[in-house]
N, C-alpha and C positions, 0 to 999 in steps of 0.2 A: 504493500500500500504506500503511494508517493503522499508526503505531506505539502498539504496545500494551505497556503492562508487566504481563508476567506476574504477577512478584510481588506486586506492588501487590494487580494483582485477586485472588489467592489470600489478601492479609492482607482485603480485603472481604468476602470468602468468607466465612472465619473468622470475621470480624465479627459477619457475618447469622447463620451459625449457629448462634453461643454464643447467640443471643437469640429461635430459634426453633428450641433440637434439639431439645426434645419435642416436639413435633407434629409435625413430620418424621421424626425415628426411629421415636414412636409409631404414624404413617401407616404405615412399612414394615413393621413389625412386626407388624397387623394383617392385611395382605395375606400376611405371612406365614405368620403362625396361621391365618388361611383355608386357603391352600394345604395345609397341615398336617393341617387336621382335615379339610380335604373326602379329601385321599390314603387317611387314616386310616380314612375311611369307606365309600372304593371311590366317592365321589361325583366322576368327573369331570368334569362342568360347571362344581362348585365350585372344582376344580383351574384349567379353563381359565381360568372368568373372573380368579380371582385373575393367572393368569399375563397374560393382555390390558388388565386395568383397573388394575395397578398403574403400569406405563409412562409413561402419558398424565397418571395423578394424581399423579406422584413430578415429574413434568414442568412440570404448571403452578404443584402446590405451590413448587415453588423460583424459578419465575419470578414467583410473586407476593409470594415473599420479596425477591427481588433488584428489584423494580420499585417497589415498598409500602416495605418494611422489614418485613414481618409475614406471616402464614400465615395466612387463616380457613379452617375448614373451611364455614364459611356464605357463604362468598363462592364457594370453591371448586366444592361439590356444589348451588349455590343455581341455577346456570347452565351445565349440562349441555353445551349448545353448542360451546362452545370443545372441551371434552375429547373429544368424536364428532369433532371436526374434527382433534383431533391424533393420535385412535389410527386413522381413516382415514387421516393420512398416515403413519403409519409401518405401518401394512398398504402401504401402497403401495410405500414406498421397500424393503421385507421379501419382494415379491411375486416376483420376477423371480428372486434370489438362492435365496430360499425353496424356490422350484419346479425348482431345479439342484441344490440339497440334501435335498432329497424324492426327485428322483428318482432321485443317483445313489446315497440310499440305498436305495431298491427296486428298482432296477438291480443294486446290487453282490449282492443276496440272491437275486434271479433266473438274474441274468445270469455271475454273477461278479466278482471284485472291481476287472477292468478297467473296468468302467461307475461305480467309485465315484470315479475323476476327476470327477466330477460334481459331488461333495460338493466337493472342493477348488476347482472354480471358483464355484461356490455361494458359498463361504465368502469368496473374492479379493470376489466382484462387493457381498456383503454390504459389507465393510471400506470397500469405496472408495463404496456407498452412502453408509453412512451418515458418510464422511470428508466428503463434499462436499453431504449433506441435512442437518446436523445444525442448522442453524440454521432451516429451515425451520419448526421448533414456533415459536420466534419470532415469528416471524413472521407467521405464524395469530393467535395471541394477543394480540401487537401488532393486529393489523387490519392490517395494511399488508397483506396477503396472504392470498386464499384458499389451497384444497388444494393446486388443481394449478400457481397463480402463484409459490408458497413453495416449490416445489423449483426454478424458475429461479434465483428469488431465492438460494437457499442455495448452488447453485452458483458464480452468480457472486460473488456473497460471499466464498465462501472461494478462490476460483481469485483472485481481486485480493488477497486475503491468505494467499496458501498458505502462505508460512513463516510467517508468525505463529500463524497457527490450526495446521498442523502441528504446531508447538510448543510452543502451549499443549494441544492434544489430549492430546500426548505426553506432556507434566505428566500429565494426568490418570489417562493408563493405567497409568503408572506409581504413582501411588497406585494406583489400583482395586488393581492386584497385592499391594502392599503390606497393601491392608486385607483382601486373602483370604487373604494367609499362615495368621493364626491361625484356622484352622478354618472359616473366610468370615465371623468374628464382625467383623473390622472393615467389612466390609459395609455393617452396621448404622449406620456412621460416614461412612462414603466416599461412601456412594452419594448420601444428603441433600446432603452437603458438593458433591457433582460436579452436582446439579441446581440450585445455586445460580449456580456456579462458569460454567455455560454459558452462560446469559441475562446475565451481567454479561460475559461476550465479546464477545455479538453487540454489547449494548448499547455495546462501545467501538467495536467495529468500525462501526457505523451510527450514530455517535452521539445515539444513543435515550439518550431521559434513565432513569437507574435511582434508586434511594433514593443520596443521600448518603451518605459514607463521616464518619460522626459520630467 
């Protein structure tokens, strides 16, 4: 098990962000307004994609803060690749939990709302998903790993550092909560902040080199 300091990486965090929140917030905030006006307009597709294409781009956006020091969006949308290869894996790691919460919500409305146990292990199988994939995008990004090598990878990754990565998880849910208090407008804060925050974990955990802490 590598020792990791939380704190430390949470002041790096902070760091990168004060020096790339707009383009980060601006990034969410866009997806957002998408979202917004396609709902507005009964345009569902423009709902979905917003909800699929934010994921993956709020994902590399901060991993190529936390590896660079910097955000392009020309770097970003210039190479397609990468981001197809991470919203396939998180279709993937989504797929199985997904299909137990789909079903036992069309179970509980057919069936009755004994079949909506289904929804609750749905939900367990999600948590522990993505408790033990979450490094897998890394991993892709990096190159060290394609789709299906990056969930071995992220497994054993985090099972050789379960309490560490537990506990910096657990930092981070505990912001998210915090920043949805006021009306989910810290959101708008947290979320950039938390896709910085993850790739400077792996990067301790695998000692991948990330930008210096200036």
């Amino acid at each position: 098990m590598r020792e990791v300091n939380i704190s430390q990486l949470w002041s790096r965090t902070w760091h990168l962000f004060k020096g790339n929140w707009l383009l980060l917030v601006g990034l969410l905030v866009l997806f957002i307004a998408q979202f917004i006006i396609a709902y507005r307009w009964d345009l569902g597709i423009g709902m979905l994609m917003a909800m699929i294409l934010a994921p993956p781009v709020l994902v590399r956006a901060g991993y190529l803060v936390a590896r660079k020091g910097q955000y392009s969006l020309r770097v970003d949308f210039g190479d397609l690749g990468p981001l197809l290869k991470v919203l396939i894996y998180q279709f993937i790691l989504a797929l199985i939990p997904g299909s137990f919460i789909v079903l036992g919500s069309l179970g509980s409305i057919l069936m009755g709302p004994a079949v909506g146990i289904l929804v609750l292990v749905g939900c367990n199988l999600l948590f522990i998903s993505y408790l033990f994939g979450w490094a897998g995008h890394y991993a892709i990004l990096s190159g060290r790993a394609g789709i299906f090598r990056a969930i071995g990878q992220s497994f054993s990754l985090t099972t050789q550092n379960f309490v560490q990565v537990f506990l910096a998880l657990l930092s981070l849910v505990g912001l998210v909560i915090l920043g949805a208090i006021p009306c989910g407008l810290g959101l708008l804060v947290v979320l950039p902040i938390g896709s910085i925050f993850l790739p400077l974990l792996y990067f301790a955990l695998t000692d991948e080199e990330g930008v210096s802490h200036a």
